[in-house]
N, C-alpha and C positions, 0 to 999 in steps of 0.2 A: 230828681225833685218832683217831676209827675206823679211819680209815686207813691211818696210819702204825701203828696197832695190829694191826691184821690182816695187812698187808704183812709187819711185824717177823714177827708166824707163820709167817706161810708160807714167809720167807727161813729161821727158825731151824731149821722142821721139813727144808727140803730139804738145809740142811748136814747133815743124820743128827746130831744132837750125840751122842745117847748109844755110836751105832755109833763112831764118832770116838771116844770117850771109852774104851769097851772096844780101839780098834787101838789107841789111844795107850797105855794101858796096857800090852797087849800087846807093842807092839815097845820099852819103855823097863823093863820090867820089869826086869833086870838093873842099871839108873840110880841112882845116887843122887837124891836131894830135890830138891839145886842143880841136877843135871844137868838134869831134868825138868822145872823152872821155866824154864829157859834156853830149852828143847825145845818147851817152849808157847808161850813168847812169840816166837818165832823160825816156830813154826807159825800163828802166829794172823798176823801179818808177812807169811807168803808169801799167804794165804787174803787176806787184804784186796787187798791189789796184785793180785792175778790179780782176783777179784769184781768189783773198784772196774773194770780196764779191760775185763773183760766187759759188763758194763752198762755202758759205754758203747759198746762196740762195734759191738750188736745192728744196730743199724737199719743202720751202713753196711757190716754183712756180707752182711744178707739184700739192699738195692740192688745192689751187687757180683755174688754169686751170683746174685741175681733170681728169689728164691724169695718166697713171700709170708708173713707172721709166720703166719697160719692154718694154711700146710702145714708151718713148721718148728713150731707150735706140737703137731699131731698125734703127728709125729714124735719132738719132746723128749720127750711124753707116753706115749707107748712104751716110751720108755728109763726112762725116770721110772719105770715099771708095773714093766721088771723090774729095775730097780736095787731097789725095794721089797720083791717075790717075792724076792729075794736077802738081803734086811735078815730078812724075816718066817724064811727056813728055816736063817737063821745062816752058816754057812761062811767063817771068817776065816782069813786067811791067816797063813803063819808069818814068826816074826819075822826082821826084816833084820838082816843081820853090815854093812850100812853106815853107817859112821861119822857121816854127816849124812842124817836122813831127815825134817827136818822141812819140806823142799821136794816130795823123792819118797821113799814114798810117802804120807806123811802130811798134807801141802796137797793134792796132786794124786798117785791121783785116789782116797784114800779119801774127806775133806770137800767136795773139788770134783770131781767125777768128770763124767763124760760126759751125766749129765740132771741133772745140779743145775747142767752149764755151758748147756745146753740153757735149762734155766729162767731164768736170769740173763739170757741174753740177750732169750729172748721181754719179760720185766718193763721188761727197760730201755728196750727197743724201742719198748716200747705205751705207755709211761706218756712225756707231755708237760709244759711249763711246771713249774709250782711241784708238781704231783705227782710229778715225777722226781724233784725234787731232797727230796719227804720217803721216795720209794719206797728213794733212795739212805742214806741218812740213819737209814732201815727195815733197810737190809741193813747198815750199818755195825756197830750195834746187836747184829743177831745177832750178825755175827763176835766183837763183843768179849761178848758171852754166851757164845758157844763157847769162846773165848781165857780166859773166868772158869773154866767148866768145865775146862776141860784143867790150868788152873793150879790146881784144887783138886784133881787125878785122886787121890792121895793118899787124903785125906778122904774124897770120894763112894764111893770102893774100899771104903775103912773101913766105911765106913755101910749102905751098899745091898750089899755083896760084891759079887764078879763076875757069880753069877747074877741079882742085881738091874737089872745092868746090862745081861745080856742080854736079859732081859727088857723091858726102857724100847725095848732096841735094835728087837726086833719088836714094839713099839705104835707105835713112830718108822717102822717098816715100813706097816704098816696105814693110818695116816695119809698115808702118802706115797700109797700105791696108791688111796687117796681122792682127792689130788690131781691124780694123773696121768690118772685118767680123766676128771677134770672138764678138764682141760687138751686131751685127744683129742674128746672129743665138744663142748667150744667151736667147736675149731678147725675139728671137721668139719662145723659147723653153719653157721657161715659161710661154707666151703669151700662147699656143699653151697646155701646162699640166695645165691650170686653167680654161680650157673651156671644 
């Protein structure tokens, strides 16, 4: 149970939920209730499908390319660091005139952007037998924690305002850059004990 407990962390921390939560707001702001509800579940729908076939992907991209989980693990970890640096100094972008964004950009790439796809795949990659299937099981979990959040955006707006929110968004920063370096110096450690 530790496991799948701590996994669910670290999958929920790398979807950024509250960053997610203030774009989501941000680009539906003009929406009504229903539209919004439709917009989250419809976002939470694409995030799974892309998550679910990145974890499984992992392993037969890095055989493919012929890269080793240690060296894409450094790498995601970078990106991880300044996706973070990015969450910590704020800067969102402004809202879409596209009539459907709950594929782009609001699956991809604000909740799955380019090191939280990074990370999915290292997790999926490294975890075997009956731990993939709770690591998966871990990530699923998030998504439908983020999918709750979004479907409350409403509410948590109400409660916490938007500076609340940006605020959760760079402690969600901090923590990320937590992980990102423990993810670089892993990798570079076993990188670094096989030579």
């Amino acid at each position: 149970m530790p496991f799948f407990v701590n996994t669910w962390i670290k999958f929920f921390v790398l979807l950024t939920p509250f960053f997610a939560l203030s774009m989501f707001v941000l680009y539906t702001a003009d929406r009504t209730s229903q539209e919004r509800t439709k917009l989250a579940l419809k976002v939470t729908g694409a995030v799974l499908a892309v998550a679910v076939v990145l974890f499984f992907l992992g392993e037969a991209i890095f055989q493919v390319v012929g890269i080793t989980i240690d060296s894409f693990r450094v790498g995601a970890g970078a990106l991880l660091f300044l996706s973070a640096v990015q969450l910590v100094q704020g800067g969102e972008q402004a809202a879409s005139d596209q009539a459907d964004i709950a594929v782009v950009p609001l699956a991809v790439p604000v909740i799955v952007g380019p090191a939280t796809t990074g990370a999915i795949l290292i997790m999926g990659a490294e975890t075997v037998g009956t731990a993939r299937w709770i690591a998966l099981s871990a990530l699923v979990c998030a998504i439908a924690a983020i999918g709750v959040l979004l479907l409350c955006a409403d509410l948590v707006e109400r409660l916490i305002r938007r500076r609340g929110i940006v605020i959760l968004s760079k402690l969600t920063g901090l923590v990320l850059s937590a992980l990102a370096v423990q993810m670089i110096f892993g990798g570079a450690r076993h990188l670094i004990g096989s030579n």
